[in-house]
C-alpha positions in Angstrom: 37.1 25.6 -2.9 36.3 29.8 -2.6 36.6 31.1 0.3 33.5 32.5 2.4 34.5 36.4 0.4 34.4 34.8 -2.8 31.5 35.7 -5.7 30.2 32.2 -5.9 28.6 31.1 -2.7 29.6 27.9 -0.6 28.6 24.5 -1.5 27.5 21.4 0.8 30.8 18.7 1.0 30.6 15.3 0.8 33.3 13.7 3.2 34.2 10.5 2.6 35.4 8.4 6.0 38.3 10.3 6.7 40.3 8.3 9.7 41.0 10.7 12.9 44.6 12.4 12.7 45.2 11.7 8.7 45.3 14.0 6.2 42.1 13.6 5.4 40.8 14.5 8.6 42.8 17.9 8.6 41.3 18.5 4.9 38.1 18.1 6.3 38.3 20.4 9.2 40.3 23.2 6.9 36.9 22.5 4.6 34.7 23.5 7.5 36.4 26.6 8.0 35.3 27.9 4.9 31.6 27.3 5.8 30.1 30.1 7.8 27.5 30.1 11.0 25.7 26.5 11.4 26.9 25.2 8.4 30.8 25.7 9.6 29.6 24.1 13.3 27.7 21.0 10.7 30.8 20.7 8.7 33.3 20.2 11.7 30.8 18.0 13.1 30.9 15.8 9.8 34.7 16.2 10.2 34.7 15.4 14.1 32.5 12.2 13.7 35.0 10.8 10.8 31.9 8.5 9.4 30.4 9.0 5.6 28.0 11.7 5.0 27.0 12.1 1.3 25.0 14.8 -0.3 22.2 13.3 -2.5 21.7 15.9 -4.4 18.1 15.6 -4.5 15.6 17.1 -1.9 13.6 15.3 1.1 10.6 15.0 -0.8 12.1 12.7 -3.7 11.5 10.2 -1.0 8.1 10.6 0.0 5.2 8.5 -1.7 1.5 9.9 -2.2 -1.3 7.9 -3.0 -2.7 8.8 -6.8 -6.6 9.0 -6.4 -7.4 9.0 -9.7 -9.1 5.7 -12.4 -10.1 5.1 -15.4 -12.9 2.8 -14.3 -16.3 3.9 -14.4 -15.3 6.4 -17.0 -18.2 6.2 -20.0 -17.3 8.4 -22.3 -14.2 9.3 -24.2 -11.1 7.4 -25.9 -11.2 5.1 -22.9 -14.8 3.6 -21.8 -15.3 1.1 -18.9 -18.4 2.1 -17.2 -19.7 0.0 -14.1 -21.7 -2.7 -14.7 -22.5 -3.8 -11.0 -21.5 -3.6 -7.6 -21.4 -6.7 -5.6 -21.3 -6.9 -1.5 -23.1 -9.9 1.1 -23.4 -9.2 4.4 -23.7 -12.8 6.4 -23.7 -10.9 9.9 -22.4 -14.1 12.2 -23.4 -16.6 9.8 -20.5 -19.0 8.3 -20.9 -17.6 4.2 -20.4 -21.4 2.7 -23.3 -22.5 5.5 -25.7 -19.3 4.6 -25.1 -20.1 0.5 -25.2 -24.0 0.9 -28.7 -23.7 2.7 -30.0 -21.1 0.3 -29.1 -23.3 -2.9 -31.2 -26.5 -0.8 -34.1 -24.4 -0.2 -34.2 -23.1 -3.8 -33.2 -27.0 -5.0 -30.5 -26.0 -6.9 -27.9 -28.9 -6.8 -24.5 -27.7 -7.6 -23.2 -23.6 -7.8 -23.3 -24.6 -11.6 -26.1 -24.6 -12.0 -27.2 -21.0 -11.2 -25.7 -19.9 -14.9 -29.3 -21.9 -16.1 -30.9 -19.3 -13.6 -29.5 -16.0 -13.9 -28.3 -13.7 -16.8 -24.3 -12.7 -16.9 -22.4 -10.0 -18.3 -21.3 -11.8 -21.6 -18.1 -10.1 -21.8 -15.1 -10.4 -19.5 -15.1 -7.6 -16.2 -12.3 -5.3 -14.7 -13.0 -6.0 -10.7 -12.0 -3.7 -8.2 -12.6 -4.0 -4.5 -15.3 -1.6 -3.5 -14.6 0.9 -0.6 -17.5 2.1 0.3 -19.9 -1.1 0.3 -23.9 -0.8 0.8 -23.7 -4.8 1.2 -26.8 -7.1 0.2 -28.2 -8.6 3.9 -28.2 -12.2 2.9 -30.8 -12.6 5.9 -33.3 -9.9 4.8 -33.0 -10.1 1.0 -35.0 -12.2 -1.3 -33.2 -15.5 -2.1 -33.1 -15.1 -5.9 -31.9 -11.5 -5.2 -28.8 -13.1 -3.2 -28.3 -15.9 -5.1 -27.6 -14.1 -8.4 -25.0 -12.0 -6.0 -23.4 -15.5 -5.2 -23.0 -16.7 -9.1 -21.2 -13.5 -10.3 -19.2 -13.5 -7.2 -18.4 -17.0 -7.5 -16.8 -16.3 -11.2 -14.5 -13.6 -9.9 -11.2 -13.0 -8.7 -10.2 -9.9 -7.0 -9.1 -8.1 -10.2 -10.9 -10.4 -13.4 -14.2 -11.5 -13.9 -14.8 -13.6 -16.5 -18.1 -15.9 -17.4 -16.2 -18.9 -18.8 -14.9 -19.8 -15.6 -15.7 -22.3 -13.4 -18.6 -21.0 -10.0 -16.0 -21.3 -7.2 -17.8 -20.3 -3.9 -15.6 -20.1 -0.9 -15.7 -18.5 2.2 -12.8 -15.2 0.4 -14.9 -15.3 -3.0 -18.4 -15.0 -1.2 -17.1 -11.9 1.1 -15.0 -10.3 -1.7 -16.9 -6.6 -2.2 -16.3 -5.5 -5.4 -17.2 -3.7 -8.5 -17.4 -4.5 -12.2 -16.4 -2.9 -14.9 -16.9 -3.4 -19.0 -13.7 -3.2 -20.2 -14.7 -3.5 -23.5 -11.8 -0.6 -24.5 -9.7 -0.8 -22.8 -6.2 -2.2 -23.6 -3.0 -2.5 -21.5 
């Protein structure tokens, strides 16, 4: 070590456990002398306390995290294109969603979810899903039953990330309240 007069300034320690009265202990306290002001008081503190203190070497904010804010979805143009092809949101207020759809599928005399793919158009390729944040959701008790029912088939053919038309119409009550957006991932590769 330099002392406190010497051209290159003082450097943080690391003290490794040193036990109280060995020679350790006295290496660390004769270290802490040749700190000045509070990090000479810190340093003799280190040494009183006799635990491990490391120095990282890194700062504080290695250790934060930050959301990023930024997607390629909905992006149309350029290398990578995967614009939106629809957002999807029901509201069922207080009814049960399964009840609501069940009743809506009697009254238009549709017998099985299945059957909708006769009724409505799909995307015909596979979708990128995303959950939407900032919903305007379809009233299932003011909106026109074809209107709600085509909502219900593409929902019922999506997970939370993956739409995809060759699966199986699965309504339950966490498909029919999912709120999400598709997008055409027809370029994009990962």
């Amino acid at each position: 070590m330099y002392p406190v007069d010497s051209a290159r300034p003082p450097v943080r320690s690391a003290i490794a456990r040193p036990a109280v009265g060995s020679a350790s202990a006295e290496h660390a306290s004769t270290h802490a002398r040749w700190f000045s002001g509070a990090g000479a008081r810190h340093a003799r503190d280190i040494a009183a306390m006799g635990r491990s203190y490391l120095n990282s070497g890194g700062p504080r904010s290695r250790t934060r995290t930050q959301h990023i804010g930024a997607t390629l979805l909905g992006a149309d143009e350029g290398q990578v294109s995967c614009p939106l092809v629809i957002s999807l949101a029901l509201d069922f207020g207080t009814r049960d969603p399964l009840a609501a759809v069940n009743a809506l599928l009697r009254r238009a005399r549709i017998r099985e979810p299945e059957a909708l793919r006769e009724r409505f158009a799909l995307p015909a390729e596979p979708c990128i899903c995303r959950e939407w944040r900032e919903p305007v959701p379809l009233s299932v008790a003011t909106a026109g039953a074809d209107e709600v029912l085509a909502q219900v088939l593409l929902l019922g053919l999506c997970t939370p990330h993956h739409f995809d038309p060759r699966r199986p119409v699965l309504l339950t009550r966490t498909s029919l309240t999912r709120r999400l957006q598709l997008y055409a991932g027809r370029s994009f590769y990962a």
